[in-house]
N, C-alpha and C positions, 0 to 999 in steps of 0.2 A: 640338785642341779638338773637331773632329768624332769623332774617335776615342773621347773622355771622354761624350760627346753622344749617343753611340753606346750606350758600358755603361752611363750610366743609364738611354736608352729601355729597355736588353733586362731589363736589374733589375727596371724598373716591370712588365714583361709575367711575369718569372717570379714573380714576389711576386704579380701579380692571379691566374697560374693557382693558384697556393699556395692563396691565400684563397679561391676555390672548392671546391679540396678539402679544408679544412677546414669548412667549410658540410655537405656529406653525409655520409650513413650515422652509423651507431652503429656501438658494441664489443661484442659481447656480454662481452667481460673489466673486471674489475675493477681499475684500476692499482695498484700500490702500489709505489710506486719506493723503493729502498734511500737508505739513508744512512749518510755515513762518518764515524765521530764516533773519538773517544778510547777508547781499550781502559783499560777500570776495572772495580776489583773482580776477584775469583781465581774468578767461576762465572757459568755462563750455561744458563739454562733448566734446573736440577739437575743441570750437567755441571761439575765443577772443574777447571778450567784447569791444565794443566801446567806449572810452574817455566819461566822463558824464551820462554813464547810471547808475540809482537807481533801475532798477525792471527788474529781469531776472532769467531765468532758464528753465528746459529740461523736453520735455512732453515725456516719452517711453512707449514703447508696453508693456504688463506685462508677457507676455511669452518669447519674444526675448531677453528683456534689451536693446533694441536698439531706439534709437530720432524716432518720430513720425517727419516726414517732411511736411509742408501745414497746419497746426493747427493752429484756425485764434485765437487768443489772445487780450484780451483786459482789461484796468483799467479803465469803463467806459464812456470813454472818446476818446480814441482812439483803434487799430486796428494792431497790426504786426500779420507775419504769423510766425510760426517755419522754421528752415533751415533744410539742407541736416541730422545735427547733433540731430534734437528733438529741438535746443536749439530756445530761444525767450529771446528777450532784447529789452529795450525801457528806453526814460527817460518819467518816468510818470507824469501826470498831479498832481499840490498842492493838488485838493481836492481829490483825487483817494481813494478810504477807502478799494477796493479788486481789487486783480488780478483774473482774469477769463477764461476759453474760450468757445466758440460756441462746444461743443459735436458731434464731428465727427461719421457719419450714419453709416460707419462702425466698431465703438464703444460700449459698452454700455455707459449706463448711469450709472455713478460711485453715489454707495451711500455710507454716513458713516455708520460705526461700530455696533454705539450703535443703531441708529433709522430708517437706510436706508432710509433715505432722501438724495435726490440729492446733491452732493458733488462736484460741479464744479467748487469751488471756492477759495481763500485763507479762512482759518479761523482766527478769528479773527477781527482786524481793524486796516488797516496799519495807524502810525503819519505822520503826515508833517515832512520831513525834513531827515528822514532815509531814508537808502535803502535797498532791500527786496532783498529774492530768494524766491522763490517758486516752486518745482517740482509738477509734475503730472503723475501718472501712469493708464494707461486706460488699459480695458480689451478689445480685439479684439473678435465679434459676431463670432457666427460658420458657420451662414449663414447671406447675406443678410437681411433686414427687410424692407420690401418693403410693407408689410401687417401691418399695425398697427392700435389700437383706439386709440380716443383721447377722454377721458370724460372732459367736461367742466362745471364748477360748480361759478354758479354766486352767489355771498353778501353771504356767509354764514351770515355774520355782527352778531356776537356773543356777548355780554356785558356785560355777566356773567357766573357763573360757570354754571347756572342753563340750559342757552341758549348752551352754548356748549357741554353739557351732551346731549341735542336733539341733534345736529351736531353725536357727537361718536354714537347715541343709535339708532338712525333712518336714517340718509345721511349715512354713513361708508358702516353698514352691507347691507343698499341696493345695495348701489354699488358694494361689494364684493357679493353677489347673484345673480346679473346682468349678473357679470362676469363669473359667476363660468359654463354658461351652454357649453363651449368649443367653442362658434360660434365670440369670440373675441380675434385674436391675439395680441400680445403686446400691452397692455395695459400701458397706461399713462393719469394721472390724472391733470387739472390746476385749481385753482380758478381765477376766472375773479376779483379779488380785493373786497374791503372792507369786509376782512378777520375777523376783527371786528369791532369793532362799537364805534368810540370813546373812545375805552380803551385800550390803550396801554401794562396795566398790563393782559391783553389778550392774548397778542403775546405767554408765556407760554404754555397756557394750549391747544392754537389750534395746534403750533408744536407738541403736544402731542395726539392730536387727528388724526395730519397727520401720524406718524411713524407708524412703522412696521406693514404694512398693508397687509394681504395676500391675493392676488388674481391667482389662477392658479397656485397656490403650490411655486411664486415667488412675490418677495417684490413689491409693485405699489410703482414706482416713481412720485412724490407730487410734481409738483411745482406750485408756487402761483405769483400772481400779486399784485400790490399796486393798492388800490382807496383812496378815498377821504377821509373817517374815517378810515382808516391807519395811516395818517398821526397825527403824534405827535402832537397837542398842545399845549402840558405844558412844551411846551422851550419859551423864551424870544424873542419875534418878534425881529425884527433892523430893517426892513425898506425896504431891498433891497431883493428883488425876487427871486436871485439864492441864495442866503444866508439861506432866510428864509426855503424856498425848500430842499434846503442841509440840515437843522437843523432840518427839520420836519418828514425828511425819516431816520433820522439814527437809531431809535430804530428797523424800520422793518427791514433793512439792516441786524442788527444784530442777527436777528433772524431768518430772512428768508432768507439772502444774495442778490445777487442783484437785486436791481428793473427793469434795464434794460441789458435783455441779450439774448442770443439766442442758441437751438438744432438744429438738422439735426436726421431726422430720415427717415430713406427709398430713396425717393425723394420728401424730405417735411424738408420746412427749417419754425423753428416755432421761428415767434419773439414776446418776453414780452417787455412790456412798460410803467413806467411810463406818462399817458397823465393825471394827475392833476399838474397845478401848480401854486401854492398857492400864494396868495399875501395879506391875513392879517388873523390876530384872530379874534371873533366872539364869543360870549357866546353861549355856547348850548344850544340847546332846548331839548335835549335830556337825559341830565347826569348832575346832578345839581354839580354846583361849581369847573364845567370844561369848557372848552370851545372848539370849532373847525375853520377852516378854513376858510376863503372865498377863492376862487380858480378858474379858467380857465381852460375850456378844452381847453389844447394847451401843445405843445411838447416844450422847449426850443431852444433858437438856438445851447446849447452844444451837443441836445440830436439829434436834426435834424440833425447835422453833423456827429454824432454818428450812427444813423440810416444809413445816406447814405456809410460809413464805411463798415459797416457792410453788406449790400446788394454787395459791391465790393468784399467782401470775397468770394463771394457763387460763386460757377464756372458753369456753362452753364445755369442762371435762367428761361431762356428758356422754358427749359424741364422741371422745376421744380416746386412743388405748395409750396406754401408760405400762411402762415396761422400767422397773424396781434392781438395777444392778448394784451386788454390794457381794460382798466375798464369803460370810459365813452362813449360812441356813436363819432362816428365822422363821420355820415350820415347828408347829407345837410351844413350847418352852423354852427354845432352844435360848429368846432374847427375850431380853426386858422389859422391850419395847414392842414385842411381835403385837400384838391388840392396837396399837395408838398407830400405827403406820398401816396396817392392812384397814383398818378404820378411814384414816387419812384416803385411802387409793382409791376403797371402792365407790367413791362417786363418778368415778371413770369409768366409760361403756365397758370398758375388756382389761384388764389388770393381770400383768405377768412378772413374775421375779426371776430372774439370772444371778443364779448363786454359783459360787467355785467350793474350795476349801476342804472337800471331803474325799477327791479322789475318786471317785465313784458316780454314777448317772445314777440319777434320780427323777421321775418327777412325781412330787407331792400334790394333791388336789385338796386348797384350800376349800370350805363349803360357807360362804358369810353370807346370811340373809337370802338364802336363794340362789347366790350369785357361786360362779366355781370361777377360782383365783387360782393360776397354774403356780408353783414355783417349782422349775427345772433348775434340779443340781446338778454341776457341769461336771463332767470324769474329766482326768487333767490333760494336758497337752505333753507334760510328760513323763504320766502313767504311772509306773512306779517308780520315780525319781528318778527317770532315764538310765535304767538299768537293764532295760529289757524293751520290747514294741510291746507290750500291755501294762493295766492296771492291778491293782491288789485285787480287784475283781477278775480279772482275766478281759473283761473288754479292752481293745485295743485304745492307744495314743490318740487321741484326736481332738475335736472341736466339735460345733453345732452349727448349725445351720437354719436360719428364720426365714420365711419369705412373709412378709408383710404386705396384706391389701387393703389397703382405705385405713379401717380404726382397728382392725382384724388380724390376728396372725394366721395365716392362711394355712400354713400348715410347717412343718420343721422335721430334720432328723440330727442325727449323731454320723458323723464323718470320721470312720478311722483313719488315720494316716496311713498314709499308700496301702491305703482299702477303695475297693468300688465303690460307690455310692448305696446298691445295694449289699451292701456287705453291714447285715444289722443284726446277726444270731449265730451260733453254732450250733449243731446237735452231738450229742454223746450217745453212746452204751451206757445206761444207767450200773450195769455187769460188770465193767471194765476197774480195774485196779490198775494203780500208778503206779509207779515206782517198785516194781517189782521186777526189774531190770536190772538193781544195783546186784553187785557181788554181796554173798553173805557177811563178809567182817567190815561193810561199810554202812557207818552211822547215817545211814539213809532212810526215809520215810517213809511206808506204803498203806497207799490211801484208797475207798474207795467212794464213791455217791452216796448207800446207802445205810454205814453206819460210823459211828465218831469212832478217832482215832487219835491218841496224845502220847505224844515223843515231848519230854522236857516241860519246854516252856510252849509250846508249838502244840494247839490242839484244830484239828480239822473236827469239825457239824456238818455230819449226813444226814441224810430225810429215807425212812425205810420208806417212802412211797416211791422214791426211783430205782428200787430194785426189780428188776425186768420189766425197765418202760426206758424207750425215748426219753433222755431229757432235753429239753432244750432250753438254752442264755440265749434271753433276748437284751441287745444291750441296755435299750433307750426306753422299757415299755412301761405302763404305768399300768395300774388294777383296774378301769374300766374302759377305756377307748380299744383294748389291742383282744387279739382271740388268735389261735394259734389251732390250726386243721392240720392231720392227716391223712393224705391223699395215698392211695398205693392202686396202681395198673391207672391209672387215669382216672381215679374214682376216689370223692372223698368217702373215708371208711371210720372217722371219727377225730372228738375233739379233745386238744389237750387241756389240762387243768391243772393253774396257777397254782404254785404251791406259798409257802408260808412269804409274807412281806419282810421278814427277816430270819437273822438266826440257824442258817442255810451256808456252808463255803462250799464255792466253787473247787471240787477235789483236784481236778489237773493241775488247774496255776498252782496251789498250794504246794503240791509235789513237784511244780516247776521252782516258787521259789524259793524250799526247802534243799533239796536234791542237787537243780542246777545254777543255784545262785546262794546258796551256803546261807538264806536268811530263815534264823532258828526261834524266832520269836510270833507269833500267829497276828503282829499286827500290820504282816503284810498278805494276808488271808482275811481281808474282809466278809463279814456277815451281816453287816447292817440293813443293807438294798438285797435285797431279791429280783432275780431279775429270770427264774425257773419257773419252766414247764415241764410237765410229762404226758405221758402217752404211754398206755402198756397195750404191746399187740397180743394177739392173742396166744402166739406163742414163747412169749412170753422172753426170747430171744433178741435183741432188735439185731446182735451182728450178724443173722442169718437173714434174715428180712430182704427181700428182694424188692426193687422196682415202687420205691418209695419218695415219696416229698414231703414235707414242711413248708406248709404257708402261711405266714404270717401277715395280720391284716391289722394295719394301724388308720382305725376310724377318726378323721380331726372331730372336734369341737363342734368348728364351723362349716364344718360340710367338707363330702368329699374324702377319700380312702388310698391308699397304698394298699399292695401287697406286694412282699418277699419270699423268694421262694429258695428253698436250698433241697437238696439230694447228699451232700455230703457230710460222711460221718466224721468226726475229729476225732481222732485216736493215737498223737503224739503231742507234743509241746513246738512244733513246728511255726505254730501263728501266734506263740507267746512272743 
């Protein structure tokens, strides 16, 4: 009863924030949302229909009335472009459920009515066996947008009313104060997938958390990715792989529209992806007398075809950056397909991947042919399953931040929630021992930096290079752009050095969530990402060390550097 008592307060709370944000701002866009009606009659807009076609109709400009020409179209599956007339016809594939297109750069991004969310698509879900029309009317930019962000927001993974009320109360309003300081043009927002967590009856309340959101006096366009608890389990397996696949995405389809599609914005062509797919039920471990997935990272052969489609659409890639969002890692071995899709990209001037799924920041530097292929794995939006303000890493809750120029990503960070902007490292006492606070007759854990320590099932990995040095977690940094100096009286007095790329826990969070969160199992003590530095001074003390800084320096790519600076030691669980 308390429980029931519970989801309706948190309802009432994200429904009032809701109706807030639908109170402010204006669109400078005009809606005009599609409709899916009966395909009639052999011509459309002076275009005559070809023998056999099911799925067709006319994309126009909203101020002329006249066919958009070049508009690449698609039913998930396959690819036409529009004619001279706006019009588009195809016969569509059985299992098609929407007609779509790629969002041409010199367009906006069309949103609906009621929630201005991304509107690119048919609504509804088409049957087998009928045949469709569908128009589209785009609104043409006043200028170019060649300057845009891109926020990218990994696992919201919500479960409850309770988890997605943090989402609306803490991710939302960050992000619209992020925004609001004038130094970010066009702003566009994605989730990296597992949008929630095993419950489908979800899909609700997070559309509702995406809508009418105001950032810079105009609506931020929301669009999302499919992961792995996305996917439906409470339909009836059969056996077969594209079946089950098809059966397990349809509730997000309809809620979120398609899983796999693709924008143009500037000279940035951005593609979503379903990369889970699924091949049997599993009982949860997470959500009692439900179940989930077992599944592959791996693209299909419908979707791979699909992909290379849609890369033929795009005209001069060359020039172009091309930015790869799909929910699980496809660095190293991780997928099936990792060779035939970074294959597929790099004919694009600049090629980046937006992955969620691990919890943790990452970025990996692909090396193909010369060319360096970033893929940044995104830490989640809510950390460790909203139990805390950090991740199994100890980096805090947040999101990322792109600023795009021309075909280029100019440069990006990692944004804690209700963190500064600068707020990208902490430093430690590599000396310091946790948990050595508890009372003696309590099953408590005490841990330090620089050697292992295993209680049960629960093992912390130290590094004997952090005993008597500085260490420092940097959240966001990668093995060759970033270098990490210590400064002490106003003088730099030397540099730190990167320790192992994995294999490494963070000793505080582990005692944090050991100790103060009763979780006894070490797979919320991540080791996978490294994200350590040290520094040994000379005397070999750092908590006596006077009159000291840490500055961290993140060189981009493409020219141009940050630096972070901190003075503060971290010596509680305070900013867990």
């Amino acid at each position: 009863m308390l429980k029931k008592f519970l989801n309706i307060f948190c309802s009432a709370l994200v429904l009032a924030g809701l109706s807030a944000c639908e109170k402010s701002g204006s669109t400078t866009q005009k809606s005009h949302e599609p409709k899916l009606v009966s395909l009639t009659g052999s011509e459309i807009n002076g275009t005559k229909l070809a023998t056999g076609i099911d799925l067709a109709g006319v994309i126009t400009d909203a101020a002329t009335g006249k066919g958009i020409p070049g508009v690449a179209v698609t039913d998930g599956y396959q690819y036409v472009k529009t004619d001279a007339n706006g019009v588009y016809q195809m016969k569509r594939n059985s299992m098609a459920r929407k007609v779509y297109y790629t969002i041409p750069a010199a367009y906006q991004v069309p949103l609906d009515n009621s929630d201005h969310l991304p509107m690119f698509f048919s609504p509804g879900m088409m049957s087998k066996g009928l045949a469709y029309r569908c128009d589209f009317v785009l609104n043409k930019l006043s200028a170019p947008e060649t300057d845009f962000t891109l926020i990218a927001i990994g696992d919201p993974q919500c479960q409850n009313i309770s988890e997605s009320t943090r989402f609306l109360g803490e991710t939302i309003p960050d992000i619209k104060r992020t925004m609001s300081s004038g130094n970010y043009p066009a702003v566009y927002a994605i989730t990296l997938g597992d949008v929630t967590f095993d419950s489908f009856y979800m899909f609700d309340p997070m559309v509702r958390c995406m809508r009418n959101i105001m950032v810079q006096d105009s609506y931020l366009p929301f669009f999302n990715c499919i992961g792995n608890h996305d996917h439906n389990s409470l339909v009836k397996a059969v056996g077969n792989q594209v079946q089950d696949d098809y059966n397990a995405t349809e509730e997000y389809v309809k809620h979120f529209g398609p899983a796999d599609y693709s924008f143009d914005r500037g000279n940035a062509h951005i593609i979503v992806m379903d990369n889970i797919a699924v091949t049997s039920i599993v009982s949860s471990s997470t959500a009692p007398n439900t179940a989930t997935w077992n599944y592959t990272n791996n693209l299909l052969p419908s979707q791979l075809e699909w992909l290379k489609q849609d890369i033929a659409m795009v005209e001069n890639p060359e020039s172009k950056l091309v930015i790869f969002c799909a929910h699980q890692p496809i660095r190293g071995a991780a997928s099936t397909t990792y060779s035939e899709v970074v294959n597929l990209l790099s004919k694009f001037n600049e090629v980046h991947f937006f992955i969620g799924h691990t919890h943790y920041q990452q970025n990996y530097i692909h090396e193909i042919g010369g060319k360096q292929i970033f893929e940044h794995i995104h830490g989640a939006a809510c950390g460790g399953w909203w139990t805390a303000n950090s991740s199994v890493t100890g980096a805090p809750n947040g999101y990322s931040v792109y600023n795009v120029r021309g075909n280029k990503i100019k440069d990006w960070f990692m944004k804690g929630t209700n963190r500064e902007e600068n707020y990208q490292m902490r430093i430690y006492d590599g000396n310091q021992e946790y948990g050595s606070e508890v009372t003696p007759n309590s099953p408590k854990i005490k841990v330090n930096w620089y050697s292992t320590t295993t209680v049960g099932k629960f093992k912390v990995i130290g590094n004997a290079n952090f005993k008597n040095a500085f260490v420092a977690e940097v959240f966001d940094d990668d093995n060759q752009y970033w270098s990490l100096e210590f400064w002490q009286n106003g003088q730099k007095v030397g540099d730190f050095v990167r320790a192992a790329e994995s294999g490494i826990n963070n000793a505080p969070i582990c005692a944090f969530w050991y100790n103060d969160k009763s979780r006894t199992t070490d797979t919320w003590c991540n080791r996978t990402a490294s994200h350590y530095w040290y520094y040994k001074p000379a005397s070999g003390k750092p908590a006596d060390e006077k009159n000291w800084e840490v500055r961290a320096v993140h060189k981009y790519p493409n020219g141009g550097s940050v630096t972070y600076k901190t003075s503060k030691l971290t010596t509680d669980y305070s900013e867990f």
